[in-house]
C-alpha beads as a LAMMPS data file, in Angstrom:
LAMMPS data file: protein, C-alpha beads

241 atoms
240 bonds

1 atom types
1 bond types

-500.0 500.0 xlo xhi
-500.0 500.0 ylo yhi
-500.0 500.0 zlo zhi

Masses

1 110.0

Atoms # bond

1 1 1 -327.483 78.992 22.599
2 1 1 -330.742 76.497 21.852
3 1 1 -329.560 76.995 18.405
4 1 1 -325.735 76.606 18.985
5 1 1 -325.984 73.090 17.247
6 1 1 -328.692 73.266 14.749
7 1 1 -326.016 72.795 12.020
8 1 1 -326.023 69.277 12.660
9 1 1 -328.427 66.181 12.068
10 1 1 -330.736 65.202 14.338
11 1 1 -328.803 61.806 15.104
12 1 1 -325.648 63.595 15.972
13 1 1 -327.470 66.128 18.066
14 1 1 -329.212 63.376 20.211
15 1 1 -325.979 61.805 20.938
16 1 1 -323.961 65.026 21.777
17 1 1 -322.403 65.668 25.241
18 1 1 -319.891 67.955 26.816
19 1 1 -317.378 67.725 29.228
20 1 1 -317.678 69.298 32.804
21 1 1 -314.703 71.866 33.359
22 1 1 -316.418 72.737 36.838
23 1 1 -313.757 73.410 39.181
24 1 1 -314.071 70.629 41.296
25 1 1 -312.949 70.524 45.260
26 1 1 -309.697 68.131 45.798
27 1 1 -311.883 65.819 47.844
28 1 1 -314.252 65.357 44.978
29 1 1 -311.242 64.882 42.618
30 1 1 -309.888 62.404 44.799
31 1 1 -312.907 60.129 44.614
32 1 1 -313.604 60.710 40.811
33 1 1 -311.401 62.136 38.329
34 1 1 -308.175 61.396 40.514
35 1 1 -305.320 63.904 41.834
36 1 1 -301.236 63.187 41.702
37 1 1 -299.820 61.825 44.853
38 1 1 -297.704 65.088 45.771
39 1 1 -300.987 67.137 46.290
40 1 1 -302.518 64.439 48.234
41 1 1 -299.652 64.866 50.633
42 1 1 -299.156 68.115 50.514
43 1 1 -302.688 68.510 51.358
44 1 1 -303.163 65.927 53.731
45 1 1 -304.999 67.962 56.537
46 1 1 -307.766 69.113 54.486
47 1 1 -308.908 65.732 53.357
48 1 1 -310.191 63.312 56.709
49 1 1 -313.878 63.128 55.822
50 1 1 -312.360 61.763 52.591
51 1 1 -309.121 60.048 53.286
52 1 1 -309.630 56.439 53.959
53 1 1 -308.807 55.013 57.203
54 1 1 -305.631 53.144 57.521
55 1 1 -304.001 54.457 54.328
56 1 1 -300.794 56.102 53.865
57 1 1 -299.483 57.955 51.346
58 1 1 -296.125 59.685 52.196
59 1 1 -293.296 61.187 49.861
60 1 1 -290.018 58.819 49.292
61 1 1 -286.834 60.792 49.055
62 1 1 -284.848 59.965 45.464
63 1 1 -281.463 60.886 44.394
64 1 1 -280.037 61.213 40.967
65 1 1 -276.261 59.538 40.427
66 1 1 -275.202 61.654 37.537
67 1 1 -273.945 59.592 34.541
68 1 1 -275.558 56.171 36.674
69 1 1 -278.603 56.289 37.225
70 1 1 -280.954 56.982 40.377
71 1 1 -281.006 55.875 43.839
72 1 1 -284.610 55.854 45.994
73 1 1 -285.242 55.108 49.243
74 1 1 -288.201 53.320 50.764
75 1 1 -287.888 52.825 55.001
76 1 1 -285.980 52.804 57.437
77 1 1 -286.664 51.315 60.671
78 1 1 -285.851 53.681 62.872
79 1 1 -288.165 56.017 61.501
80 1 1 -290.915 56.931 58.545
81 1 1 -294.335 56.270 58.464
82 1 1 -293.501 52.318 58.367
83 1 1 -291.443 53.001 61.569
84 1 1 -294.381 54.528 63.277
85 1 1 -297.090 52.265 62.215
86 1 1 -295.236 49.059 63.010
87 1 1 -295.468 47.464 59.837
88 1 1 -292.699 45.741 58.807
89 1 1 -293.481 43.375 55.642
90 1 1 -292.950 39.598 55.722
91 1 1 -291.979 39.019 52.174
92 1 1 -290.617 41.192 49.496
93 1 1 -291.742 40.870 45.775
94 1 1 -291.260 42.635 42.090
95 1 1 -294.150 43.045 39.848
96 1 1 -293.821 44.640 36.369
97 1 1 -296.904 45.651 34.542
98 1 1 -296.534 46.532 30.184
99 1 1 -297.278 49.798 29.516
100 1 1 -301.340 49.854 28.833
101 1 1 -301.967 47.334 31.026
102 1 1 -303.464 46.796 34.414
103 1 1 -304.573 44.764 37.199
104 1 1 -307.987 44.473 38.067
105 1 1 -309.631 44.930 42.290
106 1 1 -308.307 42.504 44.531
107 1 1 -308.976 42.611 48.337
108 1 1 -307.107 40.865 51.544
109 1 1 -309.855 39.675 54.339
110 1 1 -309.290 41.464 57.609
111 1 1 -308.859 39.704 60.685
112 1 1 -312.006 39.855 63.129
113 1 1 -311.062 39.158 66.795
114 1 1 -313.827 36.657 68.183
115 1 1 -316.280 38.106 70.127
116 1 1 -316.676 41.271 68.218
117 1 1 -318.401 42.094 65.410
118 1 1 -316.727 43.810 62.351
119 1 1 -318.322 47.198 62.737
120 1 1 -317.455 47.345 66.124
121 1 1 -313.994 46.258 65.629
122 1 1 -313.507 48.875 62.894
123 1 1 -314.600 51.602 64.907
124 1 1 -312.431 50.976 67.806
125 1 1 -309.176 50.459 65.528
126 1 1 -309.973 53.219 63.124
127 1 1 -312.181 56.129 64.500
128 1 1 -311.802 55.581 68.602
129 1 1 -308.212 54.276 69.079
130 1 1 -306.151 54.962 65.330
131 1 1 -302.756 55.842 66.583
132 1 1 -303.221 52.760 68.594
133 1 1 -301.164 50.723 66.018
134 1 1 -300.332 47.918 68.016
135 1 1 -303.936 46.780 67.760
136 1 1 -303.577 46.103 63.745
137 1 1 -303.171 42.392 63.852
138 1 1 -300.540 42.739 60.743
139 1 1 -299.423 38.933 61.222
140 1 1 -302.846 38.198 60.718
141 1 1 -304.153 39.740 57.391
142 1 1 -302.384 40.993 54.208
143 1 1 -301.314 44.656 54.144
144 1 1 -299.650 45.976 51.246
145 1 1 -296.573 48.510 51.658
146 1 1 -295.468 49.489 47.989
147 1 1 -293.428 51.492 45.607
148 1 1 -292.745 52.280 41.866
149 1 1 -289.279 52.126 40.373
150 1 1 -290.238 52.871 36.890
151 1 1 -293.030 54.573 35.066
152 1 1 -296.579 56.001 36.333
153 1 1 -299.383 54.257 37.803
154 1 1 -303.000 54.902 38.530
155 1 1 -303.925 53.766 41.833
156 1 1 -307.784 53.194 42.784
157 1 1 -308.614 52.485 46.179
158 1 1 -312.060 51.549 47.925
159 1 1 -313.169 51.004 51.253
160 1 1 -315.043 47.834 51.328
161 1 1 -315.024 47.247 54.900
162 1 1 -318.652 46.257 57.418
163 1 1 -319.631 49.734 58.788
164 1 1 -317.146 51.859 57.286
165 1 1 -318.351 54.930 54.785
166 1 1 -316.985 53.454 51.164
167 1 1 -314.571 56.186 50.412
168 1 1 -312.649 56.406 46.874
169 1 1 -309.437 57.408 46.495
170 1 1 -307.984 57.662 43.092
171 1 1 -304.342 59.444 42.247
172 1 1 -301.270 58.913 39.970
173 1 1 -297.834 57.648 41.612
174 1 1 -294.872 58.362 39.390
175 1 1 -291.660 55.913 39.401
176 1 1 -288.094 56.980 40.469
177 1 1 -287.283 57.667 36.976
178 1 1 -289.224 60.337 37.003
179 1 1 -287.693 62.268 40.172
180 1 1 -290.671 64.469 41.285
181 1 1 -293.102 64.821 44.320
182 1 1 -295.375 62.086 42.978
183 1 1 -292.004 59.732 44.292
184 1 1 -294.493 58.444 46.857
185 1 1 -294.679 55.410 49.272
186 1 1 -298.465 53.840 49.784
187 1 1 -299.606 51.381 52.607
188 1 1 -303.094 49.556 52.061
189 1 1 -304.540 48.097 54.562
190 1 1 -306.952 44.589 54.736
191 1 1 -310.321 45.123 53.132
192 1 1 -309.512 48.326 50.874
193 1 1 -309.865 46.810 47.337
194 1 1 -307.238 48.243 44.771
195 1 1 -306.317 48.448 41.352
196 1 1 -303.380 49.724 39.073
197 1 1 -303.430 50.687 36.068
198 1 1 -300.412 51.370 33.851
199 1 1 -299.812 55.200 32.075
200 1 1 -298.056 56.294 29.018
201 1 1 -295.946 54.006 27.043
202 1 1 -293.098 53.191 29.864
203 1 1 -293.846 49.708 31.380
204 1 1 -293.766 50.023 35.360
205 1 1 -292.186 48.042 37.861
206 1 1 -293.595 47.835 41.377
207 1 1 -291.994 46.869 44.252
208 1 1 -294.033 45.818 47.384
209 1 1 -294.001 44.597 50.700
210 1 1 -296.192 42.152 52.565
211 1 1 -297.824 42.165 56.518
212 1 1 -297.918 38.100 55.778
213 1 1 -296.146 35.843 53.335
214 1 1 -297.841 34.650 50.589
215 1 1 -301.086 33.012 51.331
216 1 1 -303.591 32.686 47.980
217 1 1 -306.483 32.433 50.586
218 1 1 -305.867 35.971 51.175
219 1 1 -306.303 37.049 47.403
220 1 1 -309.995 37.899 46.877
221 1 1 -311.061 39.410 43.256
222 1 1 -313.832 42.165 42.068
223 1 1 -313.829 43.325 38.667
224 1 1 -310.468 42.130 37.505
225 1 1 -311.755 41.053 33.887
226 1 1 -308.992 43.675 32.478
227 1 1 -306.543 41.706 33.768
228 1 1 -308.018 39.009 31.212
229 1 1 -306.870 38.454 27.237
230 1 1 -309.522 36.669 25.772
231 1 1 -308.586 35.197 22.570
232 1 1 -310.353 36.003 19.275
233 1 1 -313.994 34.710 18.726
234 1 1 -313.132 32.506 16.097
235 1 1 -310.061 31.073 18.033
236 1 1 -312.765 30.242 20.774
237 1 1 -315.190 28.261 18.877
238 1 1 -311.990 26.463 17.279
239 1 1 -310.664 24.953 20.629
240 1 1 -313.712 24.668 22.350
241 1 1 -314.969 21.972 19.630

Bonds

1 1 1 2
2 1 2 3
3 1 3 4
4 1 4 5
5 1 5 6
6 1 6 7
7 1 7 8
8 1 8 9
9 1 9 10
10 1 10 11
11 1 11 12
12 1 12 13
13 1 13 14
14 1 14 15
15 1 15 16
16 1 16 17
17 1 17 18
18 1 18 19
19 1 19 20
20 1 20 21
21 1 21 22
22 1 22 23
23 1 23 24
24 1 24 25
25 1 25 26
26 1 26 27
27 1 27 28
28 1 28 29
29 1 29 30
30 1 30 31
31 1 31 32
32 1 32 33
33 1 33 34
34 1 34 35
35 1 35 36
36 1 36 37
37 1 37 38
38 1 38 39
39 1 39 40
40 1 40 41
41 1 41 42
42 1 42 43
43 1 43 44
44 1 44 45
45 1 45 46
46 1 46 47
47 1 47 48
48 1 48 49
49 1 49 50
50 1 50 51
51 1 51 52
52 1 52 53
53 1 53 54
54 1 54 55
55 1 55 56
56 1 56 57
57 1 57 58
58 1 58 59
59 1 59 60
60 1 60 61
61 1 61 62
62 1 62 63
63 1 63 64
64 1 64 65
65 1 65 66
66 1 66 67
67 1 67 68
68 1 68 69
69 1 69 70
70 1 70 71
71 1 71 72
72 1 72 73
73 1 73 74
74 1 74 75
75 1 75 76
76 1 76 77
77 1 77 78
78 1 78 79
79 1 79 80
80 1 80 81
81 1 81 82
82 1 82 83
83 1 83 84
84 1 84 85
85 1 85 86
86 1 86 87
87 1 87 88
88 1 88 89
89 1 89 90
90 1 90 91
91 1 91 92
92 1 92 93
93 1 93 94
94 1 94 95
95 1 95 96
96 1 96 97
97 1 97 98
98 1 98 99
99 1 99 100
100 1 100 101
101 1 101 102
102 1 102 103
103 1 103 104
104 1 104 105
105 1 105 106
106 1 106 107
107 1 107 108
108 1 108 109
109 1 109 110
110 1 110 111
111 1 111 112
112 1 112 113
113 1 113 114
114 1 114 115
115 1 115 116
116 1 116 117
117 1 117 118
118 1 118 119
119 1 119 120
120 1 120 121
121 1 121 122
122 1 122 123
123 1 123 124
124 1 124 125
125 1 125 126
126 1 126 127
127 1 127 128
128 1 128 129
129 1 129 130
130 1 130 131
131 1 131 132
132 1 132 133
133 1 133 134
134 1 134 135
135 1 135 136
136 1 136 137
137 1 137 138
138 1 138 139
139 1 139 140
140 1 140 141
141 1 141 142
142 1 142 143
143 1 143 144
144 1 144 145
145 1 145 146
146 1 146 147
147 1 147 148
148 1 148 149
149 1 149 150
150 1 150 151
151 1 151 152
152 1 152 153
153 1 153 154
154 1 154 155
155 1 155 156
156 1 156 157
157 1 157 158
158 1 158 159
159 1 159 160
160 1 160 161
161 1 161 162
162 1 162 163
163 1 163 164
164 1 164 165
165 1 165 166
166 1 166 167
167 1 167 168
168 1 168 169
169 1 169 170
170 1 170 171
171 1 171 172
172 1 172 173
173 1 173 174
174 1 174 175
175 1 175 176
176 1 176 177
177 1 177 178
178 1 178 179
179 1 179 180
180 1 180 181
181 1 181 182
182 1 182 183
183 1 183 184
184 1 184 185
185 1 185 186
186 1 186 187
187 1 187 188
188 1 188 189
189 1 189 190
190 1 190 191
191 1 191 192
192 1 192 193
193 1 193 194
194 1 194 195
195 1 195 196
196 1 196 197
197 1 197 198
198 1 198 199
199 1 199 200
200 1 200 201
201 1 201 202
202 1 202 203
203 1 203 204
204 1 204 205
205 1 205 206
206 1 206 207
207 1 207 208
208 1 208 209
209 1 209 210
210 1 210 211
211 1 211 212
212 1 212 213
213 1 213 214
214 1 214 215
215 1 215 216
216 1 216 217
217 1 217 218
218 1 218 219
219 1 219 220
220 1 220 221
221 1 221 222
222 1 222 223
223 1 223 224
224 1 224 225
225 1 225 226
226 1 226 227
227 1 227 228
228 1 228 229
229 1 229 230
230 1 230 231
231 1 231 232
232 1 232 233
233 1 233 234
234 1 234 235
235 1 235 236
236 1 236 237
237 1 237 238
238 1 238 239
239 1 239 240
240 1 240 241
């Protein structure tokens, strides 16, 4: 095998790599190479030490109207994971991303009560007390409740909060047009950074829910230069004289 690649130049050899088919455990899928959404819910139980705290990820029903089109449903309030978390958005919004594209981390700042520290408020909401939902102070920071009506998305997630372990959690969400068990609702709570990024060649169109209206305090960025199109060098040196 030392000689497997002794056909080729020296240059070539030095810059050769392979790819690692390893059969890798879904946790360690989840935080690297990614998983689809329907696995992640089917498989739920398995994954605590790697599931971040406060997410939800849960499977939206969608029907086909033959000859019309599609109908999807979200929540309802007198049951579903929104029902039993108590979050109920403030505002409503669209967002539709071109195919190729993305947008880069953003992050909402979590509300510490005063007197406590962060680490010690995390604990008790998360790890101590976490079906304790009517602690989350949702009127006071920005969760995000969300869907896809159209195409696939990649969703990154990471846990940025004081004293939590920073979990990943990457996995694909398909859109109502594509009827499947990837059809899946997603909840992200204050302080988990996320990204999307758009797959295939189908734009997608996102529709999401907020804890608290609009509020561009709340919008904190970390490595959102995709989201940028910088315009040709020459064009830049032009203007800028």
């Amino acid at each position: 095998m030392s000689d497997l690649w002794n056909g080729l130049n020296s240059n070539a050899r030095a810059m050769l790599g392979q790819r690692d088919y390893s059969q890798k455990s879904l946790a360690e899928r989840l935080a690297t190479s990614g998983v689809d959404a329907g696995e992640l819910i089917a498989k739920r139980g398995e994954l605590d030490a790697a599931w971040i705290p406060g997410v939800e990820l849960f499977t939206r029903r969608v029907f086909p109207q033959r000859h019309r089109g599609f109908f999807g449903e979200f929540a309802r309030m007198e049951d579903g994971v929104l029902n039993a978390i108590g979050l109920w958005p403030k505002q409503w919004a669209t967002a539709r991303m071109f195919a190729t594209t993305a947008k880069g981390f953003h992050i909402h700042p979590p509300s510490i009560p005063e007197g406590t520290s962060p680490e010690a408020w995390f604990q008790r909401l998360f790890i101590e007390e976490p079906k304790n939902y009517a602690l989350r102070p949702y009127d006071l920071e920005q969760w995000d409740a969300m869907f896809f009506v159209a195409g696939n998305v990649e969703m990154l997630l990471v846990d940025e909060r004081a004293g939590m372990p920073r979990r990943v959690m990457r996995f694909i969400i398909e859109g109502d047009d594509q009827r499947g068990p990837n059809n899946a609702g997603v909840v992200i709570p204050a302080g988990v950074a996320h990204a999307l990024r758009s797959e295939g060649s189908v734009d997608t169109i996102m529709v999401y829910g907020t804890s608290t209206k609009f509020n561009p305090a709340f919008e904190g960025r970390i490595a959102d230069g995709v989201e940028r199109a910088p315009l040709p060098p020459e064009w830049e040196a032009y203007i800028a004289r």
